[in-house]
C-alpha positions in Angstrom: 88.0 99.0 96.8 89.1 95.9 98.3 92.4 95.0 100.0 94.3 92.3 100.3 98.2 91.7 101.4 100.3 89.4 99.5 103.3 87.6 100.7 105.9 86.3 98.2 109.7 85.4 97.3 111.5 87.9 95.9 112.5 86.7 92.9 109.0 86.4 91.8 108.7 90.4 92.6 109.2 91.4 88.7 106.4 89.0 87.6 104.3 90.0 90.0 104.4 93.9 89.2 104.2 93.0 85.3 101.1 91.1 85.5 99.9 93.9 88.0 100.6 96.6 85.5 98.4 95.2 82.9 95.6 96.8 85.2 94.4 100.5 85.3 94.7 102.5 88.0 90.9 103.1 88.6 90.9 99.1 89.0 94.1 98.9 91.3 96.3 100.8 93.3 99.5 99.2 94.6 99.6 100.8 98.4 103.2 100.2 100.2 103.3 98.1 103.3 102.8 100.1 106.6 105.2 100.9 108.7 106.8 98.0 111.3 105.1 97.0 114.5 108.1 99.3 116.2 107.9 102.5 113.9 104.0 102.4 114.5 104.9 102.1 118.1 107.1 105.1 117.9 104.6 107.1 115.8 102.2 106.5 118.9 104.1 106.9 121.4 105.0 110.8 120.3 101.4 111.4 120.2 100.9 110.1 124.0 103.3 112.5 124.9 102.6 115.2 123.2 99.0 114.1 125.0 100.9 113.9 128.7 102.9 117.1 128.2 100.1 119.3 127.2 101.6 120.1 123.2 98.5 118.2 121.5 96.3 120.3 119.5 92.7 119.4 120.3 89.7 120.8 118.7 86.1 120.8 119.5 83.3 118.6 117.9 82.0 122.0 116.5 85.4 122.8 115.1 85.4 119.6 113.6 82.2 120.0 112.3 83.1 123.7 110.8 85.8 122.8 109.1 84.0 119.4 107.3 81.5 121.5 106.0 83.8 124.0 104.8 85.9 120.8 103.1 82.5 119.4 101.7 81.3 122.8 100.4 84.4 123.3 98.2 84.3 119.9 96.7 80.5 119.7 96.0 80.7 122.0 92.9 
């Protein structure tokens, strides 16, 4: 799928979803606007300190590749 942001007054809002409701959801997917600049900053922030103070959970590429597997392996039936 493609994305694309669109930028509009808010009284056209209701036009906007009607039109976009004539389409099914395999052919799009309204996804809500991320967070702010600041939340996103916030959200970062945390995970540098958890990162400085030690509280980060880190695992290994092996780990990583364990558990993919595992996902994959469930899903491929």
């Amino acid at each position: 799928m493609e994305s694309i942001r669109i930028e509009f007054q808010p009284n056209i809002k209701a036009k906007i979803l009607e039109l976009l409701s004539s389409f099914s959801p395999d052919e799009l997917k309204i996804v809500p606007e991320r967070s702010t600049f600041e939340e996103e900053k916030r959200e970062l922030e945390a995970c540098a300190a958890e990162i400085d103070n030690g509280t980060a959970k880190f695992v290994s590429f092996e780990e990583l590749d364990s558990f993919l597997e595992e996902t994959i392996s469930r899903y491929e039936d």
